[in-house]
C-alpha positions as a printed NumPy array, in Angstrom:
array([[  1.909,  16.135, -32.767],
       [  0.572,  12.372, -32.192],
       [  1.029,  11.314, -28.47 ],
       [  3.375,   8.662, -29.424],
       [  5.712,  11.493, -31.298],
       [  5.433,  13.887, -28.019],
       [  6.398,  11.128, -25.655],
       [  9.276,   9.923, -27.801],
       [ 10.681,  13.357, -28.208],
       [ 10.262,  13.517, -24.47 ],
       [ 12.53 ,  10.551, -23.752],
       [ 15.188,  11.757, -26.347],
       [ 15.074,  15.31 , -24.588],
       [ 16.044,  13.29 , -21.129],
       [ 18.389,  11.004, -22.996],
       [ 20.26 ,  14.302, -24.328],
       [ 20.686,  15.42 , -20.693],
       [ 22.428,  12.208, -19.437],
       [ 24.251,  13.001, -22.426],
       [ 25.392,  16.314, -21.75 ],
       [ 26.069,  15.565, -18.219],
       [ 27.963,  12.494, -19.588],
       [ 29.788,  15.235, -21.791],
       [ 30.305,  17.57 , -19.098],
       [ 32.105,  15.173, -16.882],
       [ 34.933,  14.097, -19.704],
       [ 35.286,  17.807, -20.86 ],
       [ 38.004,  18.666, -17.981],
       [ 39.526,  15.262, -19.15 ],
       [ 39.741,  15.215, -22.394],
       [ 41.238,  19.042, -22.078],
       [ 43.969,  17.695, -19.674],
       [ 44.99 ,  14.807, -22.302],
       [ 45.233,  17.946, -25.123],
       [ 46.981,  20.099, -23.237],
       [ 49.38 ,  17.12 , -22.053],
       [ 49.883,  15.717, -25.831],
       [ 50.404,  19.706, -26.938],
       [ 53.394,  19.579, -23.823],
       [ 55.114,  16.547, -25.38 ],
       [ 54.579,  17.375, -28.872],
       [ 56.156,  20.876, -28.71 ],
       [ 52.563,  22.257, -30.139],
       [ 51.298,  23.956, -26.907],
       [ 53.56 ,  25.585, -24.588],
       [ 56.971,  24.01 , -25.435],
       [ 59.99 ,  23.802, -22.77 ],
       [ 61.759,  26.803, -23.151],
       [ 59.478,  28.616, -25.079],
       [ 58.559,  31.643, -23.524],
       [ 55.344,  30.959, -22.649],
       [ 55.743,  27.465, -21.299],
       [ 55.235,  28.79 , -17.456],
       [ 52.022,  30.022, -18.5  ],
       [ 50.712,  26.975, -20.19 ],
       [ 52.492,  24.609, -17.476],
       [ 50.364,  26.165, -14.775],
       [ 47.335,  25.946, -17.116],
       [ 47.798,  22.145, -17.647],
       [ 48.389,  21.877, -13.638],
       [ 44.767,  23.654, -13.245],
       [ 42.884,  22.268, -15.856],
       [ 44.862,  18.4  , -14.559],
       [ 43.34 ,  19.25 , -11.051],
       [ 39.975,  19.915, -12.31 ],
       [ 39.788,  16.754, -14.216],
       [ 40.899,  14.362, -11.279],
       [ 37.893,  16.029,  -9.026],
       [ 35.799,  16.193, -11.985],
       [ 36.849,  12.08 , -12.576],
       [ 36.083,  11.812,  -8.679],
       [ 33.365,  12.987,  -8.536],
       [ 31.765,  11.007, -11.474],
       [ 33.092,   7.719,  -9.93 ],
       [ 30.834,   8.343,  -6.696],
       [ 27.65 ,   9.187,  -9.044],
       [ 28.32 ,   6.137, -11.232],
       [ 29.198,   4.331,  -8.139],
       [ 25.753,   5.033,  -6.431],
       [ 24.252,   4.525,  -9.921],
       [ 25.669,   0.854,  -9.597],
       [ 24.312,   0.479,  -6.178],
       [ 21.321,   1.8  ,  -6.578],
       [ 18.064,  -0.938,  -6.678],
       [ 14.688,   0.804,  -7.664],
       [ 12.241,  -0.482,  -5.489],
       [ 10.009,  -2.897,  -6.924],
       [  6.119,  -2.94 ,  -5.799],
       [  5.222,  -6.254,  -3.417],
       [  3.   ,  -8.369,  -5.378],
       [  2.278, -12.011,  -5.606],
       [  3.325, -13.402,  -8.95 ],
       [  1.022, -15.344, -11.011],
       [  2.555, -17.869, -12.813],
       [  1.104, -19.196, -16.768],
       [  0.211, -22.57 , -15.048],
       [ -2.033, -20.837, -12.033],
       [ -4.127, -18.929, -14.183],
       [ -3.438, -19.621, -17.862],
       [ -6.813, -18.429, -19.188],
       [ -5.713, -15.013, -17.516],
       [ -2.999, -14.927, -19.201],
       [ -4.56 , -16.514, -22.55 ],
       [ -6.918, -13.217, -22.305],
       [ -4.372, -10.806, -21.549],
       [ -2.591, -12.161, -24.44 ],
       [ -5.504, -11.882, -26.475],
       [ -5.958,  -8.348, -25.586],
       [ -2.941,  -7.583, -26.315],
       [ -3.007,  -8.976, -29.583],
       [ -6.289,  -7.002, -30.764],
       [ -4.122,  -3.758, -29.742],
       [ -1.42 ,  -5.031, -31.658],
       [  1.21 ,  -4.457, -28.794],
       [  3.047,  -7.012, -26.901],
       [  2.264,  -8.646, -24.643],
       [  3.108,  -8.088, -20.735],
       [  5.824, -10.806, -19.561],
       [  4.042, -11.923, -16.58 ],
       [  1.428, -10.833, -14.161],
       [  1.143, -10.204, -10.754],
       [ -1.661,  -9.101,  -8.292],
       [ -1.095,  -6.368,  -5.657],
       [ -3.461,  -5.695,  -2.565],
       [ -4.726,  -2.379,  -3.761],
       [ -7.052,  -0.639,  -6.321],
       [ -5.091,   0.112,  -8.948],
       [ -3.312,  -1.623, -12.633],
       [ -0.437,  -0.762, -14.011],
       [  3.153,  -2.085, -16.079],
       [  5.875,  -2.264, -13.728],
       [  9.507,  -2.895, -15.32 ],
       [ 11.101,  -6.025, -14.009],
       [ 14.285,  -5.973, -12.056],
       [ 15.891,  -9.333, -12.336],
       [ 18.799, -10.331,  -9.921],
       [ 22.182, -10.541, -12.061],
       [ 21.3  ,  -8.807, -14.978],
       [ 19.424,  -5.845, -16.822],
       [ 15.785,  -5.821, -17.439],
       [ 14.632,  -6.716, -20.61 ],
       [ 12.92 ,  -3.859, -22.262],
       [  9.271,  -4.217, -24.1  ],
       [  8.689,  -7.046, -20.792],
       [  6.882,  -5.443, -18.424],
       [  4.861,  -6.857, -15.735],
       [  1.269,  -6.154, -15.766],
       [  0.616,  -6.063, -11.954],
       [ -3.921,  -6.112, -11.419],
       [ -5.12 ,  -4.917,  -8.285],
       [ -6.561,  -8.037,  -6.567],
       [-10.088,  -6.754,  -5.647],
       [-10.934,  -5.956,  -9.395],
       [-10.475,  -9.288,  -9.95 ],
       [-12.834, -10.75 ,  -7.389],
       [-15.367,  -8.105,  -8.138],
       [-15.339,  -7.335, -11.52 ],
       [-16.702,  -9.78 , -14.24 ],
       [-13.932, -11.242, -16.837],
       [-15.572,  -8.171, -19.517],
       [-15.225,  -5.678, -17.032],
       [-11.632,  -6.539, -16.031],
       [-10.48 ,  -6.839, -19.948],
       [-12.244,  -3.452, -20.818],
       [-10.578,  -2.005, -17.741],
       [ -7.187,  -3.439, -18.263],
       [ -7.119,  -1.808, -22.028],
       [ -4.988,   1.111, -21.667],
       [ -3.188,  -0.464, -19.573],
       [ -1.842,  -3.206, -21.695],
       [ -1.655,  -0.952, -24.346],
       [  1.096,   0.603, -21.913],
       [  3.266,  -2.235, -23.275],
       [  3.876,  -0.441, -27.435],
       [  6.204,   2.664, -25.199],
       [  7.808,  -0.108, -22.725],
       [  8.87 ,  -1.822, -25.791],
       [ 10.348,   1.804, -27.665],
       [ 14.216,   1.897, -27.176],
       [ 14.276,   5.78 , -26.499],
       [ 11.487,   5.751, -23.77 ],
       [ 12.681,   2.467, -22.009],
       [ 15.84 ,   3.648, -21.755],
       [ 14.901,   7.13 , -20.658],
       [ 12.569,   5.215, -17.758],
       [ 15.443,   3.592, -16.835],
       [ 17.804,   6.525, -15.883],
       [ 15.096,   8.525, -14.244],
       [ 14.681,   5.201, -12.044],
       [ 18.587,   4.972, -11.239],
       [ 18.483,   8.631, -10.656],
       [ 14.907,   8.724,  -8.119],
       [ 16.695,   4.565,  -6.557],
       [ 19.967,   7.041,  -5.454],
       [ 18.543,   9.812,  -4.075],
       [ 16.19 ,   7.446,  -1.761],
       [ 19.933,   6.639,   0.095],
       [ 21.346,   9.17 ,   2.577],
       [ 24.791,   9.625,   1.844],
       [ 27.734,  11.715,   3.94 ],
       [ 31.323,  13.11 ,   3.197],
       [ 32.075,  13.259,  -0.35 ],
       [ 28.947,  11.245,  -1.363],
       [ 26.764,  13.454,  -0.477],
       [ 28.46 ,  15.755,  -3.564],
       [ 27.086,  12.723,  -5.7  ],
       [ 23.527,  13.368,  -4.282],
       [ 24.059,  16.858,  -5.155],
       [ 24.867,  15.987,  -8.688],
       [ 21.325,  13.489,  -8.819],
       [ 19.332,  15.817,  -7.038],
       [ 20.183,  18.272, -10.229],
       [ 19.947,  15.806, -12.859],
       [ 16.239,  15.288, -11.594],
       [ 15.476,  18.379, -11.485],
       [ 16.379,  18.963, -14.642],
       [ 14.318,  16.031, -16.279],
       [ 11.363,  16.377, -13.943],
       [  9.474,  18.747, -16.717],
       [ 10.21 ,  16.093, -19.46 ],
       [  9.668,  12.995, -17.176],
       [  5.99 ,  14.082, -16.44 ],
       [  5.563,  15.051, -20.165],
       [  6.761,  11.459, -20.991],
       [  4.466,   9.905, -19.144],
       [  0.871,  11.968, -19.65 ],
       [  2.021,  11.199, -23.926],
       [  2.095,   7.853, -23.353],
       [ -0.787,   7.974, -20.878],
       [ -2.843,   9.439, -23.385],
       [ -0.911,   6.972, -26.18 ],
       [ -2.199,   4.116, -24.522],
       [ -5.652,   5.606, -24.097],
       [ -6.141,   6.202, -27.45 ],
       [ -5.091,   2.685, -29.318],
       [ -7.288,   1.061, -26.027],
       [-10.304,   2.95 , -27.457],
       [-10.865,   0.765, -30.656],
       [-11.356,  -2.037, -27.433],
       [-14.078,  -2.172, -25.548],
       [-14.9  ,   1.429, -25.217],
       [-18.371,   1.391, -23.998],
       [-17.923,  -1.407, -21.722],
       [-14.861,   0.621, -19.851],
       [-16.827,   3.36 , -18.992],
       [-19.387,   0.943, -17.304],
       [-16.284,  -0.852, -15.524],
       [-14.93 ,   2.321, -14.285],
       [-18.072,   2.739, -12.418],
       [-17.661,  -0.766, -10.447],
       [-13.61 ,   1.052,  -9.735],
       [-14.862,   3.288,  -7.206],
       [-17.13 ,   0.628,  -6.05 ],
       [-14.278,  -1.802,  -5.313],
       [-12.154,   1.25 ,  -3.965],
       [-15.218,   2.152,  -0.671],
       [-15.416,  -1.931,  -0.423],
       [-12.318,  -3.142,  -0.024],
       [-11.113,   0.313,   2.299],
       [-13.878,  -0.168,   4.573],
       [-13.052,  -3.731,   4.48 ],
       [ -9.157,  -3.554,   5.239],
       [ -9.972,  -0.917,   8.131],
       [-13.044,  -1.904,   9.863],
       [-12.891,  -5.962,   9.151],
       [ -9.093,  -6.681,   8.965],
       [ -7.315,  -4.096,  10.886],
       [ -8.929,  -5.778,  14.423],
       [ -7.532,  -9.479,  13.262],
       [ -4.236,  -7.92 ,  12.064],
       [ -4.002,  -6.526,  15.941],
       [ -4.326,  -9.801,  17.268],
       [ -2.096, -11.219,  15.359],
       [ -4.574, -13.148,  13.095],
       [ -4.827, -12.387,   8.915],
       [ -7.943, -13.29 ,   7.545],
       [ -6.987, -15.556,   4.689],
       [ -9.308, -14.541,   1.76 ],
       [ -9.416, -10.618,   1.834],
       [-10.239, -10.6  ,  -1.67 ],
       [-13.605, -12.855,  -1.13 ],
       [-14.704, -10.803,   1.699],
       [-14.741,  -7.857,  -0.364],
       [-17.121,  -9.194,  -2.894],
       [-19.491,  -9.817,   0.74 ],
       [-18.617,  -6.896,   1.867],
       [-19.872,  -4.697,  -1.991],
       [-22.994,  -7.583,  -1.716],
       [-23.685,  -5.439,   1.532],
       [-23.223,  -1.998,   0.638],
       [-25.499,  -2.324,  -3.004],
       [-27.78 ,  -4.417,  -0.362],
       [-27.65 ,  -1.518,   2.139],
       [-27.569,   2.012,   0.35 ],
       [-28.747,   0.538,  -3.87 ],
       [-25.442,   1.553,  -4.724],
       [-24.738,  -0.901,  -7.445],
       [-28.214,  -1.596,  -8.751],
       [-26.896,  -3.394, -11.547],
       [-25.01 ,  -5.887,  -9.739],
       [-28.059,  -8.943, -10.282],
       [-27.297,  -8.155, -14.021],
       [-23.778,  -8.506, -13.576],
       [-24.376, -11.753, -12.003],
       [-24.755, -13.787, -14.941],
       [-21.639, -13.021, -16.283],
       [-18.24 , -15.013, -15.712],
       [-16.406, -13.242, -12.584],
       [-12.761, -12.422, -13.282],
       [-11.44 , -14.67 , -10.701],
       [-12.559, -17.61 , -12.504],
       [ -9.703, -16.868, -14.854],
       [ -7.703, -18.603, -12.126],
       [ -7.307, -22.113, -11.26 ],
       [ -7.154, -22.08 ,  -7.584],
       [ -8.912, -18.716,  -6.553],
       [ -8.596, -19.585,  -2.95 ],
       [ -5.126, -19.862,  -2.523],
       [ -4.136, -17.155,  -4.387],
       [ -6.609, -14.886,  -2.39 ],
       [ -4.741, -16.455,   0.694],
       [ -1.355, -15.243,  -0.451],
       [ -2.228, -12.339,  -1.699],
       [ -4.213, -11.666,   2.28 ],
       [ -1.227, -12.299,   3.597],
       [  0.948, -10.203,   1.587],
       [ -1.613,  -7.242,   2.721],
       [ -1.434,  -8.438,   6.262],
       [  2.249,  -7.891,   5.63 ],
       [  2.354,  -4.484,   4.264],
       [  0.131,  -2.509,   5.956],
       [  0.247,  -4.348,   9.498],
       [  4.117,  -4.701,  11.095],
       [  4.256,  -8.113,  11.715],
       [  3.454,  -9.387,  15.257],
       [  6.053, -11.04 ,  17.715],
       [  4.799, -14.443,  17.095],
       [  4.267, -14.24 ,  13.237],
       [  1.411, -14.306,  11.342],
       [ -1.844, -16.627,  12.488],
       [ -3.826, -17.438,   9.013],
       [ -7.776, -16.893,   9.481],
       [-10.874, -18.118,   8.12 ],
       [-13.929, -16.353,   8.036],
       [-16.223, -18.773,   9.873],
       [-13.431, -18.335,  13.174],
       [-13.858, -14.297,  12.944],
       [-16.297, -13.845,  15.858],
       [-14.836, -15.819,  18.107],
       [-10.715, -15.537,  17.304],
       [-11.451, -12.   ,  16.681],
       [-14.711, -10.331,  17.882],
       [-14.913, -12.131,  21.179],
       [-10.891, -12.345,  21.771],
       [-10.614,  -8.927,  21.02 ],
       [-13.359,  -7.811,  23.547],
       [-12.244,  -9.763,  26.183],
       [ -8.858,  -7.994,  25.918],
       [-10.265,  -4.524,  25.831],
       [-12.13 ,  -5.627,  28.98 ],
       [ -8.872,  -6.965,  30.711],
       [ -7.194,  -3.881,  30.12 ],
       [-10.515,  -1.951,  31.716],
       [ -9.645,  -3.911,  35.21 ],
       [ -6.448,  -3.373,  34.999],
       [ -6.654,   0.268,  35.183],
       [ -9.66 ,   0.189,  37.774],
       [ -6.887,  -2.081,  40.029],
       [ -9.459,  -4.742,  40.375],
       [ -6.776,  -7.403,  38.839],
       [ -6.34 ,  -9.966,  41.499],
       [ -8.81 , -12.088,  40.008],
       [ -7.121, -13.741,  36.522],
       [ -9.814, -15.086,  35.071],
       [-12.843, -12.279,  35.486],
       [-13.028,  -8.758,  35.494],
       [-15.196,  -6.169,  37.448],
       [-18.689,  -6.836,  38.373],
       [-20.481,  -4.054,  36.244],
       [-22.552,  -2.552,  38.935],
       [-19.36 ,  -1.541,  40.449],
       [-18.02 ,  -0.406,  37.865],
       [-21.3  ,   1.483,  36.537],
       [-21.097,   3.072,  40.077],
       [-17.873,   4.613,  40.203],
       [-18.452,   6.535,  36.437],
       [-21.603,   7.649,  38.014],
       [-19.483,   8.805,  40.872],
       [-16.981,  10.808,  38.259],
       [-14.56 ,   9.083,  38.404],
       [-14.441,   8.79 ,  33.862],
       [-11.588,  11.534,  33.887],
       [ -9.462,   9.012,  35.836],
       [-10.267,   5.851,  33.841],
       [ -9.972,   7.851,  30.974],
       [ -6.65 ,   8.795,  31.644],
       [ -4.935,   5.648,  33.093],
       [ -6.415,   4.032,  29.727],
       [ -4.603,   6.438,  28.051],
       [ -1.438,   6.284,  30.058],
       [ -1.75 ,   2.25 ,  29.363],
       [ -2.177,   2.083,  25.508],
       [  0.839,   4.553,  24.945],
       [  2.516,   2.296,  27.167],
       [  2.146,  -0.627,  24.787],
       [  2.492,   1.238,  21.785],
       [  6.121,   1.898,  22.919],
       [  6.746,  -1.743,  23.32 ],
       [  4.437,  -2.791,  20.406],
       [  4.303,  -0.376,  17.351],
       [  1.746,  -2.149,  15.637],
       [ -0.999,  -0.612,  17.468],
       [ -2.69 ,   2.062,  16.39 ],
       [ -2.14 ,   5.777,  17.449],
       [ -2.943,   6.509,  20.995],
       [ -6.74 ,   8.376,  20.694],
       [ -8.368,  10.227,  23.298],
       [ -8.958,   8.55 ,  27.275],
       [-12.49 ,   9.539,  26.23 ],
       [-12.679,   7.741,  23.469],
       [-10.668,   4.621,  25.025],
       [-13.257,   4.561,  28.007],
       [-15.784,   4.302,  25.762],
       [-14.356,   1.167,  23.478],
       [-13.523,  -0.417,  26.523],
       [-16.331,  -0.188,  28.295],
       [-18.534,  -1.344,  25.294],
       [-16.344,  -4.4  ,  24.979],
       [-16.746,  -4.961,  28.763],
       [-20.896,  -4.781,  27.953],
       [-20.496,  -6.79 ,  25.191],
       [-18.86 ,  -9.967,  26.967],
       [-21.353,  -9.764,  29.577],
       [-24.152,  -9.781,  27.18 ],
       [-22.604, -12.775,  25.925],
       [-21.821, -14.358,  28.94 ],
       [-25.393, -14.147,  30.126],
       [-26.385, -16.364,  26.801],
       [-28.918, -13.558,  25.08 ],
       [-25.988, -12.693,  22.305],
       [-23.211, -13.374,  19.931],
       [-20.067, -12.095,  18.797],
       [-20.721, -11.619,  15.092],
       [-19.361,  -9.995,  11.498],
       [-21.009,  -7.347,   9.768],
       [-19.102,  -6.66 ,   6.499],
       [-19.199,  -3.514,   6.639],
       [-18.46 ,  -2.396,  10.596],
       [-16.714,  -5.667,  11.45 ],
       [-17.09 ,  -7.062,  14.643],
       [-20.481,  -6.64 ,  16.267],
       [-23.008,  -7.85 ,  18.893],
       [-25.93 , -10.327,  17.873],
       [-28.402,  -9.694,  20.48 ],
       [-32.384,  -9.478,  19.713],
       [-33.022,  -8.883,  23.578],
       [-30.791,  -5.582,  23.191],
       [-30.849,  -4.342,  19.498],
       [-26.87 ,  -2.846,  18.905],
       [-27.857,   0.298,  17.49 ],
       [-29.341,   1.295,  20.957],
       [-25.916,   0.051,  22.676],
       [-23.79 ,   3.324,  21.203],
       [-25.58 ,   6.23 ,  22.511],
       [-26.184,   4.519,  26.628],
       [-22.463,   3.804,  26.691],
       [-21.007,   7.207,  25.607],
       [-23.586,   8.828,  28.127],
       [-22.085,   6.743,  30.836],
       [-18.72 ,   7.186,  29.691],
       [-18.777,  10.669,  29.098],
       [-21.679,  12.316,  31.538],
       [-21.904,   9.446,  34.218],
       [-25.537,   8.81 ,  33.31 ],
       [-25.475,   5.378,  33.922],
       [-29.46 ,   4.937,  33.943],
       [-29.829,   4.308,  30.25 ],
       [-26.725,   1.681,  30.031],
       [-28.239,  -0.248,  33.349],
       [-31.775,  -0.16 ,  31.768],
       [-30.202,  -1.826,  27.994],
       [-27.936,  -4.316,  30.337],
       [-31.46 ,  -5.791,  32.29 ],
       [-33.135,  -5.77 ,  29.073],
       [-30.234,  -7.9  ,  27.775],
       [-30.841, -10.169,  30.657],
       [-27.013,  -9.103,  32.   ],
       [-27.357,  -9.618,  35.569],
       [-25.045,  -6.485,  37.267],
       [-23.816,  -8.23 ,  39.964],
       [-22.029, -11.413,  38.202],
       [-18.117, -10.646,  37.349],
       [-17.398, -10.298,  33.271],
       [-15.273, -13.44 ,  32.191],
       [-11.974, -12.341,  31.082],
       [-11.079, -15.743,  29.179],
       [-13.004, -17.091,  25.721]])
């Protein structure tokens, strides 16, 4: 059987269940209107016959039945009503901010001989796919899906790569557009949008009743969708074939990029409060790197000749700002103040600097040396007293602190080890002095995000002396890097940028 046949046989196998449980909630019903038009007729258990007790009591049972039965399938239609499936966050591209986008998706389309998606709309993540719209006021429009492009493919990829890549997905669009299967979809959404609310007393019976229906359908529901999967994936193969599997390669590419970039680039702005406003441009820097770094994308000088897919917009930049902020906004809760925007040029010193002067605030605090708002400890002091074992203690009141403020603030990150706290800290701490003293910079690396410029000191030697102090109290090899940074020990760290 053809992969279109097997997914619309799917659907109509889920359609038949709504049916039957359609069925199954008038059955008490319509018995209770036969057995009351056989009572007034004289057919079924006439008055005075000797069997009308019998039959009374029957129509009595069969009546109750009905009105819980008729109860019970107003709550589920009820919740049905209510019920919104949740819709992915995206920014929405309209046809007059990228209209040779669209011009090529509706070219693509064409060559597959489906229709074409209704809009588009990038998301912050790795991914493609149709997503159903959900209009306010009325029902969405089958065969008009929204093709929604994960933003970093569109920075990084080239306009061939992205078309090839986007393929099966458009081809998606032929089973959005079949009655059975878009209407199928569309129950198994109502049923998964009311089972994602709690519900008590006699709604909860109503839950019951969706939790079955599901259950039922899951078998066909993932049927469904690996037949059209594999429908879409063979009409995209006439398109682009060998030019997919050379995109697919760049996929995984984009993936490592843009998840180191969002965790060890963006996640210290989004803690200050800051969102760097062009995400999606960093992450072409940030791939540049890594093929730089470990040759994983050799052929990324050939690719450079070719057209990048974000030329297929008119203003790149400020969609790449909305759709930074729209990350910013759902994987970061949002901070007391709102949202700061950030360019990449202010990083080192909104972020890298700000951010290390913090840490090192929060260091003084917990030594008690706060008196002093501007400056922290001088680090020969504090050198002295991890030498003199007293890390356990720091360790711990930094601990004790941070859990503190992740009560009051959720948007920090866990709470990690007093070891490990003592040692960011005190590395920050380092770090400000070296740059106080005028031999380095706050800087941006790509791929680790904020760093220390220094050629006095190289950074890769700065790791290994500060966990030794930290951890074992050998404060030799840290005080040996500092003079070599030309950090003089005795001079207070400046607390303020």
């Amino acid at each position: 059987m053809a992969a279109s046949d097997t997914a619309r046989a799917r659907a109509r196998a889920v359609l038949r269940l709504r049916g039957r449980a359609v069925a199954a909630a008038a059955l008490p019903t319509a018995c209770a209107v036969v057995l009351l038009v056989g009572r007034f007729t004289g057919r079924i258990g006439a008055a005075g016959s000797p069997d009308a007790p019998l039959w009374d009591g029957i129509r009595w049972a069969v009546g109750a039945v009905a009105a819980l039965t008729l109860l019970l399938a107003a709550l589920v239609a009820r919740a049905h009503r209510r019920a919104v499936p949740p819709v992915t966050p995206a920014v929405l591209l309209t046809r007059a901010e990228a209209p040779e986008l669209y011009r090529l998706i509706e070219e693509l389309a064409g060559r597959l001989d489906v229709p074409a998606p209704a809009a588009i709309a990038l998301t912050p993540d790795c991914d493609s796919w149709l997503e159903e719209p959900h209009p306010a006021g009325r029902r969405s429009v089958p065969g008009a899906p929204v093709l929604v492009i994960g933003s970093p493919f569109l920075w990084w990829m080239r306009a061939g790569e992205l078309r090839a890549l986007l393929a099966p997905v458009v081809a998606g669009t032929a089973a959005a557009a079949d009655p059975d299967i878009a209407a199928a979809r569309r129950w198994l959404r109502t049923l998964d949008a009311a089972l994602g609310e709690r519900r008590r007393g006699p709604a909860a019976l109503a839950e019951r009743v969706d939790r079955r229906l599901l259950g039922a359908c899951r078998e066909h529901s993932a049927e469904l969708e690996h037949a059209v999967a594999a429908w879409a994936s063979e009409q995209a193969k006439a398109v682009d074939y060998g030019l997919r599997v050379a995109a697919q390669e760049q996929v995984g590419l984009a993936y490592a990029g843009w998840d180191r970039l969002l965790t060890r680039v963006a996640l210290p702005a989004w803690r200050l409060g800051r969102h760097p406003s062009h995400l999606n441009a960093g992450v072409v820097a940030a791939l540049t790197e890594l093929s730089r770094r470990d040759r994983l994308a050799d052929s990324y000088g050939d690719r450079l000749g070719d057209r990048p897919a974000c030329d297929l917009l008119e203003e790149p930049g400020a969609v790449d700002a909305r759709v930074s902020l729209l990350a910013a906004e759902l994987l970061h809760e949002e901070p007391p103040g709102g949202w700061q925007p950030l360019d990449w040029e202010d990083y080192p010193e909104q972020v890298v600097d700000h951010g290390w002067r913090e840490s090192a605030a929060a260091l003084q605090a917990v030594l008690g040396d706060d008196d002093r708002p501007h400056t922290g400890p001088a680090l020969d002091k504090l050198l002295a007293r991890l030498a003199a074992g007293e890390a356990e203690t720091l360790a711990a009141a930094l601990a004790g602190r941070v859990a503190r403020a992740a009560e009051v603030a959720p948007p920090l990150p866990p709470v990690r080890s007093g070891r490990d706290l003592l040692v960011e800290h005190l590395t920050a701490t380092v770090c400000c002095a070296a740059v106080d003293a005028g031999t380095a910079s706050p800087g941006l690396d790509w791929l680790d995000g904020p760093v220390l410029l220094s050629r006095a000191a190289p950074r890769a030697t700065l790791a290994p002396v500060v966990a030794a102090a930290a951890e074992a109290g050998q404060d030799g090899p840290l005080r040996a890097w500092l003079e070599r940074a030309g950090v003089r020990l005795e001079r207070p760290v400046r607390l303020s940028g």
